[in-house]
C-alpha positions as CSV (number, residue, x, y, z in Angstrom):
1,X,0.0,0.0,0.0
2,X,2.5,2.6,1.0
3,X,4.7,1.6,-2.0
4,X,1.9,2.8,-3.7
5,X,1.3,5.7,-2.7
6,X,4.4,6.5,-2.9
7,X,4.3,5.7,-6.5
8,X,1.3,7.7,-6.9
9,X,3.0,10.7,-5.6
10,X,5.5,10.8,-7.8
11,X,3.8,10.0,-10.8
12,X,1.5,13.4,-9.8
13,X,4.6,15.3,-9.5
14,X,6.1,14.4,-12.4
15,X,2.7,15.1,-14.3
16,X,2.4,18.2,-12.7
17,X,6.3,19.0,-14.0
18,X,5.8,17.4,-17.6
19,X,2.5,19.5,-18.6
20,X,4.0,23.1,-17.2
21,X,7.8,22.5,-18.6
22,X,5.7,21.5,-22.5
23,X,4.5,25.4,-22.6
24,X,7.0,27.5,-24.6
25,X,6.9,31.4,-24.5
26,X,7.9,32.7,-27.4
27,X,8.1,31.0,-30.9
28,X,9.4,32.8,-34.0
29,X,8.4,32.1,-37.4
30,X,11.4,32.3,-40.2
31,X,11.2,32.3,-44.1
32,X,14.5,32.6,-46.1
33,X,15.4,35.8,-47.9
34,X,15.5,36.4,-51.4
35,X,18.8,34.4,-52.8
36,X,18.8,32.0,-49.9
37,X,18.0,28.5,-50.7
38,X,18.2,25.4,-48.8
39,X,20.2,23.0,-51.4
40,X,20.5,19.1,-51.3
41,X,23.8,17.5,-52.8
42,X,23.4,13.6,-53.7
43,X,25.8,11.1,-53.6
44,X,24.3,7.8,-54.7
45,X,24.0,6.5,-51.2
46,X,22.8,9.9,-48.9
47,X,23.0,13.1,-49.5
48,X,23.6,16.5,-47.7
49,X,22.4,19.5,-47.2
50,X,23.3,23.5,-46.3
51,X,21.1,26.6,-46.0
52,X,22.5,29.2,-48.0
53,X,23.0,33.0,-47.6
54,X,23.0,35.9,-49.8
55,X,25.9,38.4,-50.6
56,X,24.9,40.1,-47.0
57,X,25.3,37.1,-45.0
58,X,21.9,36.7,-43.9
59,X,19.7,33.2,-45.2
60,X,16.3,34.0,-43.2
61,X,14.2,36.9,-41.4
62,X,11.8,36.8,-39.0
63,X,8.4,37.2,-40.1
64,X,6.4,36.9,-36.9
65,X,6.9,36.3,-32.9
66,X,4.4,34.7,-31.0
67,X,4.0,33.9,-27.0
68,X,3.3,35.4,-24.2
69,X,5.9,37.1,-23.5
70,X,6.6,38.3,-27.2
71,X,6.8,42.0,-27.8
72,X,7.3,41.5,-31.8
73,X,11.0,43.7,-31.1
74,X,12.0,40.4,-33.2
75,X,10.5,41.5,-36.3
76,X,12.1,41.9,-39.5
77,X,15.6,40.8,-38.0
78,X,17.8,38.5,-40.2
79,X,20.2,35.6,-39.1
80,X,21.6,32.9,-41.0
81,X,22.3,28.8,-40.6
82,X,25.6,27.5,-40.8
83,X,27.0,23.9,-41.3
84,X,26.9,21.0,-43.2
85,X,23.8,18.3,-42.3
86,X,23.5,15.0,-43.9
87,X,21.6,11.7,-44.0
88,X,21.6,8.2,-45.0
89,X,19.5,5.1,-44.5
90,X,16.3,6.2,-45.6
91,X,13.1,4.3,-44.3
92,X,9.6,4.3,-46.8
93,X,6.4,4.0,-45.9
94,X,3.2,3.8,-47.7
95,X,3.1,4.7,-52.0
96,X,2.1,6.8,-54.4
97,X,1.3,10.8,-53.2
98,X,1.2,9.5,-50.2
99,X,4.5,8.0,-49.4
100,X,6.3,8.6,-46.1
101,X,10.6,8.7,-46.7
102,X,12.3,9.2,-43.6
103,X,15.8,9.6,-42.0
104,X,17.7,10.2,-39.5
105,X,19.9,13.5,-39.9
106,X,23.9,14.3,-38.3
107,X,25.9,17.1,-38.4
108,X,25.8,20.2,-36.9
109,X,25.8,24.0,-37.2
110,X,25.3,27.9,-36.4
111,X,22.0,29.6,-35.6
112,X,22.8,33.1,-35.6
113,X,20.1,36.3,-35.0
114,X,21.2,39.8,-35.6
115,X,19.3,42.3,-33.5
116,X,20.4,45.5,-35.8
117,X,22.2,47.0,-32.8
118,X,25.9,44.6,-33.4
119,X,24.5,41.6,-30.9
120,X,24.2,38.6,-32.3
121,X,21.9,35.5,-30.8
122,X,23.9,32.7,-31.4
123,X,23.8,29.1,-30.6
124,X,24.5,25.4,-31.6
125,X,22.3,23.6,-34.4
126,X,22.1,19.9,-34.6
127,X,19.7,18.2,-37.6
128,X,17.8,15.2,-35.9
129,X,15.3,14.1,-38.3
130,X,14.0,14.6,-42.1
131,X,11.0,13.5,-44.0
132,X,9.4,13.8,-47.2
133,X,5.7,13.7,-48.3
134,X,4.4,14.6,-51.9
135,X,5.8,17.8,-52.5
136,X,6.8,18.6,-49.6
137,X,9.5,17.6,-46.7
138,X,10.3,18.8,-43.0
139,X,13.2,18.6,-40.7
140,X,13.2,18.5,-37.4
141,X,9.6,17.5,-37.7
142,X,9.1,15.7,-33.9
143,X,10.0,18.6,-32.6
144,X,12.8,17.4,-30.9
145,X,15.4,19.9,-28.9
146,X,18.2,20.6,-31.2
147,X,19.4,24.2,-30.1
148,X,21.9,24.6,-27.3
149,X,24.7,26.8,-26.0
150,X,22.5,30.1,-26.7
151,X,24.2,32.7,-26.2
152,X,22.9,37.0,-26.4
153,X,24.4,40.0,-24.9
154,X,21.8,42.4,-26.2
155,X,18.8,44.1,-24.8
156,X,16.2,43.4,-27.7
157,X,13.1,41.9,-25.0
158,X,12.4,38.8,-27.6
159,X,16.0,37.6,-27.9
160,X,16.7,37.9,-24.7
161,X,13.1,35.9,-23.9
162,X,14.5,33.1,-26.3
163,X,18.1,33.4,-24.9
164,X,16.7,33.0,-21.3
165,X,14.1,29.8,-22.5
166,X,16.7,28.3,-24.7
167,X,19.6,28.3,-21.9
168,X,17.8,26.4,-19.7
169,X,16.4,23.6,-21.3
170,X,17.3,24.1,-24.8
171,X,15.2,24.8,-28.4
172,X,13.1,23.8,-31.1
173,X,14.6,24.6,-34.8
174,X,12.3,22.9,-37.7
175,X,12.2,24.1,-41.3
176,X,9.6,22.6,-44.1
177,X,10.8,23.2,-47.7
178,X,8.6,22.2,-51.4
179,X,10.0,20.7,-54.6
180,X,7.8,21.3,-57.8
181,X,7.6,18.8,-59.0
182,X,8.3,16.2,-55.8
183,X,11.3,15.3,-55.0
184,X,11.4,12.4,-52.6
185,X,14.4,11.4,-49.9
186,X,16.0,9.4,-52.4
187,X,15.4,11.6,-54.8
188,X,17.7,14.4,-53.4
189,X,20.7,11.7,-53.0
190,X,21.1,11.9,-56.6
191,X,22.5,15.3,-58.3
192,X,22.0,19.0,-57.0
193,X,18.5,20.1,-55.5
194,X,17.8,23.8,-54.3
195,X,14.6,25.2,-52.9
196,X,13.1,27.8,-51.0
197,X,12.2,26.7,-46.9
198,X,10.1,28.0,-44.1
199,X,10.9,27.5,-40.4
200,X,9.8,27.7,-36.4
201,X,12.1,28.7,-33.8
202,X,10.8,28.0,-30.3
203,X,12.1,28.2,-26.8
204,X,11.8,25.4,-24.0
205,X,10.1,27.3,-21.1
206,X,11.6,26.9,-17.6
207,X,8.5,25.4,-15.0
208,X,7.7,28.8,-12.4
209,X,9.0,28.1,-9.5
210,X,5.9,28.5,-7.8
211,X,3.7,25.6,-10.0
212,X,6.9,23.5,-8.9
213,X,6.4,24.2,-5.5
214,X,2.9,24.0,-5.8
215,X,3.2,20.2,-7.1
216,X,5.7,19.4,-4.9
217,X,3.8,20.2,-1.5
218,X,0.6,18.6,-3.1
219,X,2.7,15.1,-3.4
220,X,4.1,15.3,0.2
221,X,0.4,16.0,1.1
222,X,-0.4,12.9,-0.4
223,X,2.3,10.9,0.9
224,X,1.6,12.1,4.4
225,X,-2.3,10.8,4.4
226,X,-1.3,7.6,2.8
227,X,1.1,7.0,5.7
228,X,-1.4,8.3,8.1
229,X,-4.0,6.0,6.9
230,X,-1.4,2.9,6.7
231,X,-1.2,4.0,10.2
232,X,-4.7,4.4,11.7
233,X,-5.3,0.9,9.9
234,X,-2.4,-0.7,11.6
235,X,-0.8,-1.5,8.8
């Protein structure tokens, strides 16, 4: 009995920890800049891929800021993705229009966000996953975290939102590009590919201290009647 209650407890807490720690603050939506591509180089047996920039340096800006504790000071900034991604091993599911290719993606690279004022939000880029569907393909698409070591010294009140977020537990990068016509997984391991993408930048929100408290007293709680009760039964 007490072992579970005990069990029960934490099982509360850890609910209690799970659901506040999934709500991001801010999200920022990007779109690549004219003369920015993302482009896909094919080798027979995988393929990799970059995100290009233009003569300024800059590959995306941000279109929109959402969250609530976005200010929109984000805005019209422009940044850039460096490194070199790639992937092999491609898994297919399903035919047709509606066929599923899948992958698994390494390598690594650069976020960087200029703010206008000479600070740059920087941090560390890894791939994780990439998939293709009709037309159209994602990476990063389980929203896995795959930005660390943030780092901002500015005073613009969204970057330094996503800086505080992000250095805590980390972010969410994902982009979505189109081929016309489709081009599937395998596809793109053979010659040069180049098209247009879209992405989401989101923070991972730190729990408040006080939900965490919150939780945590309501567990003891719970563990104190259970022993109580295992008590007044004469367990």
């Amino acid at each position: 009995m007490r072992t579970q209650i005990l069990t029960l407890a934490l099982a509360t807490l850890l609910g209690l920890h799970l659901s506040t720690a999934a709500k991001a603050d801010i999200t920022f939506d990007l779109a690549n800049v004219n003369s920015t591509t993302i482009t896909f180089t094919g080798t027979g047996s995988g393929a990799s891929f970059v995100f290009t920039t233009n003569g300024s340096g800059n590959g995306f800006s941000v279109t929109d800021v959402q969250g609530s504790q976005a200010a929109g000071t984000a805005i019209g900034d422009l940044g850039s993705i460096s490194g070199t991604y790639s992937y092999t091993g491609v898994t297919t599911t399903g035919s047709g229009a509606t066929q599923v290719q899948s992958a698994t993606v390494t390598g690594s690279g650069t976020l960087t966000i200029k703010d206008g004022l000479g600070n740059n939000f920087t941090g560390t880029v890894a791939g994780v996953n990439i998939q293709t569907i009709g037309t159209g393909g994602s990476i990063n698409s389980t929203a896995t975290v795959n930005l660390t070591g943030v780092s901002y010294s500015g005073t613009q009140s969204d970057l330094v939102t996503l800086k505080n977020d992000a250095a805590a537990n980390g972010g969410t990068l994902a982009e979505t590009f189109q081929f016309v016509p489709a081009q599937s997984l395998t596809a793109l391991e053979s010659g040069s590919h180049s098209t247009s993408w879209s992405g989401t930048l989101t923070a991972t929100a730190v729990p408040e201290p006080s939900t965490m408290a919150i939780a945590g007293l309501g567990a003891l709680g719970m563990i104190g009647y259970g022993l109580r009760r295992r008590k007044a039964l004469g367990a």
